[in-house]
C-alpha positions as CSV (number, residue, x, y, z in Angstrom):
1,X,97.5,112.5,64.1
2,X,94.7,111.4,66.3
3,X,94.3,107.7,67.4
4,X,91.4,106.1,66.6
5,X,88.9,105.6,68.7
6,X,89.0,102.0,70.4
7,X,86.9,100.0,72.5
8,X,88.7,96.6,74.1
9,X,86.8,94.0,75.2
10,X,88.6,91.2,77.8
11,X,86.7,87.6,76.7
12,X,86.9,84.5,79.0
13,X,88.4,82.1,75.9
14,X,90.7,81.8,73.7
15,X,89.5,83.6,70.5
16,X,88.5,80.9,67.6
17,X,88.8,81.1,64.2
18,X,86.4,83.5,62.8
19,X,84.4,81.2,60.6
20,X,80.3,80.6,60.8
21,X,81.0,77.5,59.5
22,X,84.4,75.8,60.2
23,X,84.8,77.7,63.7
24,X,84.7,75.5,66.5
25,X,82.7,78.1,68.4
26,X,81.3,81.5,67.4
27,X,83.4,84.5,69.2
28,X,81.7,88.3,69.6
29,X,84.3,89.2,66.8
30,X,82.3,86.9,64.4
31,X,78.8,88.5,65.5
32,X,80.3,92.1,64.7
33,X,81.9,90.3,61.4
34,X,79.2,88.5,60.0
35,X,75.4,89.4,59.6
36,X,72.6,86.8,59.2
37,X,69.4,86.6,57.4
38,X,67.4,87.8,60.5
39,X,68.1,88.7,64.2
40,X,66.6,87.7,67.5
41,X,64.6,90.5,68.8
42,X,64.4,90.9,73.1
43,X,60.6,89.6,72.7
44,X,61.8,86.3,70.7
45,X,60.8,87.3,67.5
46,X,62.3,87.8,64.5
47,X,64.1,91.5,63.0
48,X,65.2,92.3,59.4
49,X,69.0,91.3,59.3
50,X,70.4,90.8,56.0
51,X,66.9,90.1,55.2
52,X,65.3,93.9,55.0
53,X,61.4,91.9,54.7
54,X,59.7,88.7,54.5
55,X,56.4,86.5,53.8
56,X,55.5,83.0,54.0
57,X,52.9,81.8,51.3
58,X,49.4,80.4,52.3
59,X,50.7,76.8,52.6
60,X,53.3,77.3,54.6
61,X,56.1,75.6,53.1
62,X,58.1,78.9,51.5
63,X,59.3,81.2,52.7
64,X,60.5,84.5,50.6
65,X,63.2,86.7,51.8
66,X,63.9,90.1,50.2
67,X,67.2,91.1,50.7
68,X,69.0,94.5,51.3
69,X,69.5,96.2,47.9
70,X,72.8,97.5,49.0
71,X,74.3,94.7,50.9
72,X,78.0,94.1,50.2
73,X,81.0,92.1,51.6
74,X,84.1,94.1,53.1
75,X,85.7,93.3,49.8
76,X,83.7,94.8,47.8
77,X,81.6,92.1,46.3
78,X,78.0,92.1,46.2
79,X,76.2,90.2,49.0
80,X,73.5,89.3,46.1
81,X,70.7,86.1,46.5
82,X,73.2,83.8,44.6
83,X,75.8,84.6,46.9
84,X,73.8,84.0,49.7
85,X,72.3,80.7,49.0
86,X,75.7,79.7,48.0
87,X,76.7,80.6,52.0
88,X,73.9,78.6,53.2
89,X,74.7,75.7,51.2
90,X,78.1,75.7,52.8
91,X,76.3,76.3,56.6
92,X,73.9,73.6,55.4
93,X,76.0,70.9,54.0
94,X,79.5,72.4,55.3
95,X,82.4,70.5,53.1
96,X,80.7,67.7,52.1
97,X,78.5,66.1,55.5
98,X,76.4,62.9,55.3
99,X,73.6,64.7,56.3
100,X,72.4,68.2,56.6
101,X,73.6,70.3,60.0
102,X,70.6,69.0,61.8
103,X,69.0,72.4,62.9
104,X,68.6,72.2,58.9
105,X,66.6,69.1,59.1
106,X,63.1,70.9,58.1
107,X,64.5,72.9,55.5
108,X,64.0,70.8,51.7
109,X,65.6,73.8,49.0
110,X,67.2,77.3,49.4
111,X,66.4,79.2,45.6
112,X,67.6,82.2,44.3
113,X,64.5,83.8,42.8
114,X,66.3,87.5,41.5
115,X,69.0,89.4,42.5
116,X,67.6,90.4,45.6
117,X,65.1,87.7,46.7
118,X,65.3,84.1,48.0
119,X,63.1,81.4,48.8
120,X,63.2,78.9,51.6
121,X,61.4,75.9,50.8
122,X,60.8,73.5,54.2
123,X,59.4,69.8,53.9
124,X,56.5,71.1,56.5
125,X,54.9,74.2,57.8
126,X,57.5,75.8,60.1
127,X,56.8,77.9,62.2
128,X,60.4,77.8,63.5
129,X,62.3,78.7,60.8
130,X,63.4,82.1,62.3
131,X,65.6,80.0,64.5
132,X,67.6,79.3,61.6
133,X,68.0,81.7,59.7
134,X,68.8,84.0,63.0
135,X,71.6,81.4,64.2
136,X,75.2,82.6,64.1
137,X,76.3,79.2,62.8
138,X,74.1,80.5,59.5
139,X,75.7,84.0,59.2
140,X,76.6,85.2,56.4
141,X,80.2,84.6,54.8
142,X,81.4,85.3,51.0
143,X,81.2,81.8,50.0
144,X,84.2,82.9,47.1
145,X,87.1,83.5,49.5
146,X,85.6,80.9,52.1
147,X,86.6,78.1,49.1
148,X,89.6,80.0,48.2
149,X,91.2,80.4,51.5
150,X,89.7,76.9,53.1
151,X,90.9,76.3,56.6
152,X,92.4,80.3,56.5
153,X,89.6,81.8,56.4
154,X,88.4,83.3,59.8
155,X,92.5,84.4,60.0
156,X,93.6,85.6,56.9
157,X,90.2,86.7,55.3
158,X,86.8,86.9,57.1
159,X,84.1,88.7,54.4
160,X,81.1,89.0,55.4
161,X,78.7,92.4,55.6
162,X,78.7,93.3,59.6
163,X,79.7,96.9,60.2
164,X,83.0,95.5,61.8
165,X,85.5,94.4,59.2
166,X,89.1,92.1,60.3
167,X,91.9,93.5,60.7
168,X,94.1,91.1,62.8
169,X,93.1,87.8,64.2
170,X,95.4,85.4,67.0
171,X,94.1,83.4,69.5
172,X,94.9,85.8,72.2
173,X,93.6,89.1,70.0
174,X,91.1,90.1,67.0
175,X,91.3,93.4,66.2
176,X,88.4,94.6,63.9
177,X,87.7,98.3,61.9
178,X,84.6,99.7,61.6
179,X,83.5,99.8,58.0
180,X,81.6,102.8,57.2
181,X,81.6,106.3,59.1
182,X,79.1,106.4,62.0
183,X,79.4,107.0,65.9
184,X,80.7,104.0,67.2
185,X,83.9,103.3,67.9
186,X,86.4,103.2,64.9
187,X,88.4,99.9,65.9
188,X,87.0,97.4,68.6
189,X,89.7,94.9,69.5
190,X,89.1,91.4,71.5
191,X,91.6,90.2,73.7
192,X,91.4,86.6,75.4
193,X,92.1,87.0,79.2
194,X,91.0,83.2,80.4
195,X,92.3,83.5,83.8
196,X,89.6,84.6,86.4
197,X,91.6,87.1,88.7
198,X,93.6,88.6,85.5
199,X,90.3,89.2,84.1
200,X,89.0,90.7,87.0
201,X,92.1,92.8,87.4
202,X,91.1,94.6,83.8
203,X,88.6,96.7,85.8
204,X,91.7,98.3,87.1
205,X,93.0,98.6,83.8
206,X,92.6,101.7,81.7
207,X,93.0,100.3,78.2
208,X,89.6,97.9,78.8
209,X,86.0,99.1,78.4
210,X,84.4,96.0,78.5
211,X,85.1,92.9,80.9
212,X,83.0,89.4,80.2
213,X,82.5,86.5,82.8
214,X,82.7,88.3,85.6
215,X,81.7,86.6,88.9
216,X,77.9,87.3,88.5
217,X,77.9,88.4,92.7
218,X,80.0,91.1,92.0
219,X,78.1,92.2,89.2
220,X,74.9,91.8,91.2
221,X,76.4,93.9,94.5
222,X,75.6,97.9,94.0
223,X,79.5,98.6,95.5
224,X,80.9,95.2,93.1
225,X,82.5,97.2,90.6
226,X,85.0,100.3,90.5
227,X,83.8,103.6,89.9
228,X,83.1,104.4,85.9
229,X,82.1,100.7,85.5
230,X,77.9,99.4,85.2
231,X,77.6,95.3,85.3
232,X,74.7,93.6,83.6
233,X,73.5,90.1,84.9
234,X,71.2,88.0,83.0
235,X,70.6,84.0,82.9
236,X,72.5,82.0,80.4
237,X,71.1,80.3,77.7
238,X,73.4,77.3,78.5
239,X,73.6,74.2,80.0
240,X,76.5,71.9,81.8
241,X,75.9,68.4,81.2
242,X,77.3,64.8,81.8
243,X,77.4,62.5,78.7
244,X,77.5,58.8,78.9
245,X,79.2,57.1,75.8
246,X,76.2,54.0,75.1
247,X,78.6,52.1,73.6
248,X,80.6,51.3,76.8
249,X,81.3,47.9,77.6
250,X,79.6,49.2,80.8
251,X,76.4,49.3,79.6
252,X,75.8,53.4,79.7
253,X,72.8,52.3,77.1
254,X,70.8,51.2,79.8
255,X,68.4,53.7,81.1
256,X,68.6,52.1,84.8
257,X,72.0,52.4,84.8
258,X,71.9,56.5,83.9
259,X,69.0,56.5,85.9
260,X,71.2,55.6,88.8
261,X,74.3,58.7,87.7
262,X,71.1,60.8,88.0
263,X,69.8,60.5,91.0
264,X,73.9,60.7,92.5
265,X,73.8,64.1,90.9
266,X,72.5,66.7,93.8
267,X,72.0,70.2,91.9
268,X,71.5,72.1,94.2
269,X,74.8,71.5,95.7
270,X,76.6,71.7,92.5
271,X,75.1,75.2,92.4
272,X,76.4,76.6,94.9
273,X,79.7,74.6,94.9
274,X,80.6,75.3,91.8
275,X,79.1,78.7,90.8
276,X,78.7,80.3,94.1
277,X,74.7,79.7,93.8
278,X,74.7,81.9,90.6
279,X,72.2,80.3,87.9
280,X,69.6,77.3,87.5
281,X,69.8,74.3,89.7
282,X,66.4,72.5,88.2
283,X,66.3,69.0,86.8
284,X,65.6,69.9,83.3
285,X,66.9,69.7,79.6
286,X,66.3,73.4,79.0
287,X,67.4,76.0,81.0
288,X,65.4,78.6,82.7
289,X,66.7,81.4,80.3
290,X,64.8,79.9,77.2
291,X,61.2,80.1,76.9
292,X,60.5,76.5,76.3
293,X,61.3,76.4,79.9
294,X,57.8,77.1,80.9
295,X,56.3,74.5,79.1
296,X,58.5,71.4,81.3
297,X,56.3,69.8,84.1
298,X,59.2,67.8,86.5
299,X,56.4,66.2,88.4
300,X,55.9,63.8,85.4
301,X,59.6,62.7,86.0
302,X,60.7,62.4,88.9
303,X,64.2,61.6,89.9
304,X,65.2,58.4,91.7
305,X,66.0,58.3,95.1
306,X,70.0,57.8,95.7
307,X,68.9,54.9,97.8
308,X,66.8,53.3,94.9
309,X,70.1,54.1,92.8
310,X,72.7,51.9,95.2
311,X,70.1,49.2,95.6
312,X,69.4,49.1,91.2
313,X,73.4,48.9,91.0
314,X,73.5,46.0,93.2
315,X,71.2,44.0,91.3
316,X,73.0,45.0,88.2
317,X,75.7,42.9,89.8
318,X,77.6,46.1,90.6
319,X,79.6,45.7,94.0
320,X,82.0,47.8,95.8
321,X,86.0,46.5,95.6
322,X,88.4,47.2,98.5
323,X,88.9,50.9,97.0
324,X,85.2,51.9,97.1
325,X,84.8,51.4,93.4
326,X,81.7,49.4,92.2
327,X,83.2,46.3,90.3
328,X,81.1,44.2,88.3
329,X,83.6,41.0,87.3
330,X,86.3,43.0,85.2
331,X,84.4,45.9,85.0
332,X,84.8,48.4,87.0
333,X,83.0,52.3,87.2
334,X,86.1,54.3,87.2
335,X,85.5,56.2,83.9
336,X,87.6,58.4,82.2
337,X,86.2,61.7,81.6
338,X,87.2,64.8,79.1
339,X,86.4,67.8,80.9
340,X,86.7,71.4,79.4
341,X,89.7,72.9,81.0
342,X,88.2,76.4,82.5
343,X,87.9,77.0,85.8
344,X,83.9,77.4,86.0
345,X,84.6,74.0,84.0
346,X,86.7,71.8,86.3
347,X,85.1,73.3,89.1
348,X,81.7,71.7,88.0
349,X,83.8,68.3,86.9
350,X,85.3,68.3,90.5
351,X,82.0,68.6,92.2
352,X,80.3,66.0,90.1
353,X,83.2,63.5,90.5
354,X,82.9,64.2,94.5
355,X,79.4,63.5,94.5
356,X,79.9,60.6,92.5
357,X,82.2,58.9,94.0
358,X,80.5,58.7,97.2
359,X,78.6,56.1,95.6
360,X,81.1,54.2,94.4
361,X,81.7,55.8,90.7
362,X,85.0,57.0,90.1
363,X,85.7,59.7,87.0
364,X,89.0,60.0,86.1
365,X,88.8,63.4,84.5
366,X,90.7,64.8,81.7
367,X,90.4,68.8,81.1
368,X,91.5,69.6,77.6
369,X,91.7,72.8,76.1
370,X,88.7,74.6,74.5
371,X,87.6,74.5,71.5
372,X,89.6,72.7,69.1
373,X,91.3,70.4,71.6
374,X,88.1,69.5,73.5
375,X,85.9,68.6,70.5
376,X,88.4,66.5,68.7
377,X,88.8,64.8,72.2
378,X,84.9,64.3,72.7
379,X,84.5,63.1,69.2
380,X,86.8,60.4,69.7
381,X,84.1,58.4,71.5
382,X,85.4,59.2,75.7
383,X,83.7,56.7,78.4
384,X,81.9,60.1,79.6
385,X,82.7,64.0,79.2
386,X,81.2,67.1,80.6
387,X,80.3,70.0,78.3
388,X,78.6,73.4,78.3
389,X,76.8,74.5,75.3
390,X,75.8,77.8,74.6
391,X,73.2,78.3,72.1
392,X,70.5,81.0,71.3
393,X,67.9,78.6,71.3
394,X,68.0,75.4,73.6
395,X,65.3,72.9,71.5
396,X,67.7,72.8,68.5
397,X,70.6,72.6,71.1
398,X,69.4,69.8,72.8
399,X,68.2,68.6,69.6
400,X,71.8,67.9,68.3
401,X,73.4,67.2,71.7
402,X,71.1,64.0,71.4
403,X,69.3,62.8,68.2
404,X,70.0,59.1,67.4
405,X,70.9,60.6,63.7
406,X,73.0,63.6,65.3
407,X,75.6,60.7,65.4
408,X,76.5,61.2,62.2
409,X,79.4,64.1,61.4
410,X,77.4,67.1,61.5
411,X,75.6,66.3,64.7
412,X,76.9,66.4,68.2
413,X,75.6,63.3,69.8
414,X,79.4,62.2,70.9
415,X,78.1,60.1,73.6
416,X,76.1,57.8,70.6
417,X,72.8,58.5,71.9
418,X,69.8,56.6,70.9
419,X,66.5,57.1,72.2
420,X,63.5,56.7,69.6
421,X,61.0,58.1,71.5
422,X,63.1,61.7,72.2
423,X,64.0,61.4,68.4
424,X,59.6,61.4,67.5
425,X,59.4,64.0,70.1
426,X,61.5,66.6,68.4
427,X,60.3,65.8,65.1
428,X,56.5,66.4,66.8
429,X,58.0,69.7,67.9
430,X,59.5,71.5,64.8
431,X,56.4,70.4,63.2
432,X,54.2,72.2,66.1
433,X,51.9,75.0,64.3
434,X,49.8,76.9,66.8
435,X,50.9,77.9,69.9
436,X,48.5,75.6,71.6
437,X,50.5,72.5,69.8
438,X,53.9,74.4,70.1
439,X,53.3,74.3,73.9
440,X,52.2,71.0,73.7
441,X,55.0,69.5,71.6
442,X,57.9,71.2,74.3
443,X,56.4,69.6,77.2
444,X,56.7,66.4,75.2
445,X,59.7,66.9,74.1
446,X,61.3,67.5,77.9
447,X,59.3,64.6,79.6
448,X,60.7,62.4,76.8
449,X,64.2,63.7,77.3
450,X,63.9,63.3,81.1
451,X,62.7,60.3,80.8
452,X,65.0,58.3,78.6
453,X,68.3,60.7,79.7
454,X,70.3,60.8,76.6
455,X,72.6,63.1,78.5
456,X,72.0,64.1,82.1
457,X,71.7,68.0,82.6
458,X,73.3,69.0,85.5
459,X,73.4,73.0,86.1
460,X,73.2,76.5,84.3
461,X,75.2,79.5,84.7
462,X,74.4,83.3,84.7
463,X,76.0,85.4,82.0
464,X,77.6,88.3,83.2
465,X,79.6,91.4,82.0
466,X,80.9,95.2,83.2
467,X,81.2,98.1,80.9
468,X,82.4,101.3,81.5
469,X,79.9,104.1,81.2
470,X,81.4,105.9,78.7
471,X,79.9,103.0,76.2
472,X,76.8,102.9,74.8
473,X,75.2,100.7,73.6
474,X,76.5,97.4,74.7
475,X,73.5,95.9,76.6
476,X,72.5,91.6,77.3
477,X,69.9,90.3,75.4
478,X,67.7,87.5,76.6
479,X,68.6,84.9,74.4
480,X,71.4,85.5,72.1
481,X,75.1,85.1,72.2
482,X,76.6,88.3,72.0
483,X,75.5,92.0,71.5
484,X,76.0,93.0,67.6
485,X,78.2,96.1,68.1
486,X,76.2,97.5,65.6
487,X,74.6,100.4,68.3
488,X,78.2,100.9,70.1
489,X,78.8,104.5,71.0
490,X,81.8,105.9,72.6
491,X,80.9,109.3,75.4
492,X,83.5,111.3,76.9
493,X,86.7,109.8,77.2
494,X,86.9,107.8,73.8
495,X,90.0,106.7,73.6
């Protein structure tokens, strides 16, 4: 009997639970799992997913989705409009939230209309709505077994209507089966290899077609890889950043005072320090990789000068203590910091700390495992933490990372953020309609995030990954996550 034909993929985390809506972080296993309502097409605009058509009516304000006739779970059960608005209920409101997930926030009702069509009603012309509905934390799940198997599901059971269905799940491997006959590769299995050298040494290996995270130089260089290999390099749609909790007895609230981290904070050398000069040094909210990033202006922001910083601290009544450390009566700026423990992470965390602390500043830093570990640390209110987020589309990351009302469960404003004027801005920006005012509304929304520095954005890294030739298929896509595995082909060689 012949073994099925596999392709293994070595990923730079551990894997997390397979669920779009309890998962800490969405995993390529999830993306091959679950479907959403649309995809993200190369050009930024939205492809039939789950949703085989679509119109939006004269006003604006709904938006009808026809669904696939034949659309079912791996179970068996029928992926029908009641089904589906019963998943984005659960996406929307997860187990019972205060308030909506806030890339939600436009949308007023979700309406089964027949068996096969669904309307989206939004409190104001959206025009982006697509982001939503194309967003792996709105894919798809049975919404049955996701109440029946609670905090399971994503290990035991995963349902949804992808063309991969679970077979296995651990934190170190998912192994997945493709549902229905076609070319691709029968079983596709994940295995978590977080270590940067072990990772690198599955090039060598010949049980591993496809290698993530790769240092993006050796990827870039035409003799980088071993023979049978082909790397793609593309700039990540993600972001490092340094959070300030405002409700330190410090005083992170005040805008002189993160001001002053700020302009500490040289990119450029954090660049190449920490990621070798691979990615986006620029002092901006959003990085290069999104198109919003077009639209910031830095001239209308500029940073302070580190000498404008030293001499702002000192009229704080910030002075330097027989350490080094700025000392303000009983306070004093040594600052414990969570820090994700990877090594593209700490590396960062190190490099900031240095730079830092040549003025004075001290972190203390704390790397704690991702995802679980990390997030329950970072929602427990730390004096600072750095972060990476990696999101399709940076507006609505940003968006949660810093909305005063993003404080609530449901958000991710850990660091209590409150900045009215960055709050009007992104309102004034999902409610953009032509391109002229969508433009418009991104610049404003930057300027007033650089100006009020709800977090401060420090550097962005290039996504990179090697696959062997005898796979097809498996290409990076500006903007999204993960490929879909749906156009995976196995050549010569299939194992």
């Amino acid at each position: 009997m012949s073994r099925p034909s596999t392709v293994r993929e070595a990923f730079e985390y551990p894997l997390t639970r397979l669920d779009p809506v309890r998962g800490d972080h969405v995993d390529p296993p999830s993306v091959a799992i679950f479907q959403t309502l649309l995809r993200k097409g190369p050009d930024g605009q939205p492809l039939p997913g789950l949703a085989r058509a679509w119109q939006v009516d004269q006003s604006g304000l709904t938006w009808r989705l026809h669904l696939r006739p034949d659309a079912h779970f791996h179970s068996g059960a029928r992926c029908d409009a009641d089904a589906v608005v019963q998943a984005l209920a659960a996406c929307r409101w997860g187990e019972g939230l205060p308030r909506q997930v806030w890339y939600w926030d436009p949308v007023d009702q979700v309406i089964a209309v027949d068996e096969s069509t669904i309307d989206i009603r939004v409190h104001y012309p959206c025009s982006r709505l697509p982001v939503l509905l194309w967003g792996t934390h709105t894919a798809i799940a049975n919404p049955e077994p996701w109440r029946r198997f609670g905090d399971e599901f994503g290990t035991r059971s995963a349902d949804g209507t992808g063309p991969y269905r679970l077979i296995s799940f651990s934190p170190e491997q998912v192994s997945t089966e493709r549902v229905h006959p076609g070319a691709g590769p029968e079983v596709i299995t994940w295995t978590s290899v977080p270590d940067d050298d072990r990772r690198a040494a599955c090039l060598d290996d010949p049980e591993f077609d496809i290698v993530r995270y790769l240092d993006a130089g050796r990827c870039l260089a035409s003799d980088g890889l071993p023979g049978g290999w082909r790397g793609f390099v593309q700039q990540e749609n993600s972001q490092f950043l340094l959070a300030l909790n405002f409700d330190d007895p410090r005083g992170f609230a005040s805008l002189d005072l993160r001001r002053c981290f700020d302009a500490f904070i040289d990119r450029e050398r954090l660049l190449a320090t920490a990621l070798a000069g691979h990615g986006d040094a620029r002092r901006s909210p959003i990085p290069v990789a999104d198109p919003c990033a077009v639209h910031y202006q830095p001239d209308l922001v500029p940073a302070w000068s580190p000498d404008r910083a030293d001499r702002t601290l000192a009229d704080l009544g910030w002075q330097r203590d027989s350490d080094g450390i700025l000392t303000r009566g009983h306070e004093r700026m040594s600052i414990d910091c969570v820090v994700q423990d990877t090594t593209v992470g700490r590396a960062v965390a190190l490099e900031v700390a240095r730079q830092l602390r040549a003025h004075g500043i001290n972190l203390r830093l704390r790397p704690e495992p991702l995802f679980e570990a990390f997030y329950r640390a970072v929602e427990a209110g730390p004096a600072a933490f750095i972060s990476k987020w990696l999101w399709p589309d940076a507006m609505e990351a940003i968006m949660g990372f810093s909305r005063t009302d993003c404080i609530e469960p449901g958000g991710g404003n850990w660091q209590h953020a409150r900045c009215p004027s960055v709050d009007a801005a992104y309102d004034a920006f999902l409610a953009a309609g032509t391109p002229e005012e969508f433009a418009t509304a991104s610049a404003e929304a930057q300027r007033a995030f650089m100006t009020d520095l709800p977090y401060l954005p420090l550097v962005s890294p290039m996504e990179s990954v090697a696959v062997r030739h005898r796979v097809s298929g498996f290409s990076l896509t500006p903007g999204t996550l993960y490929p879909t595995y749906e156009e995976l082909t196995l050549g010569t060689g299939a194992r």
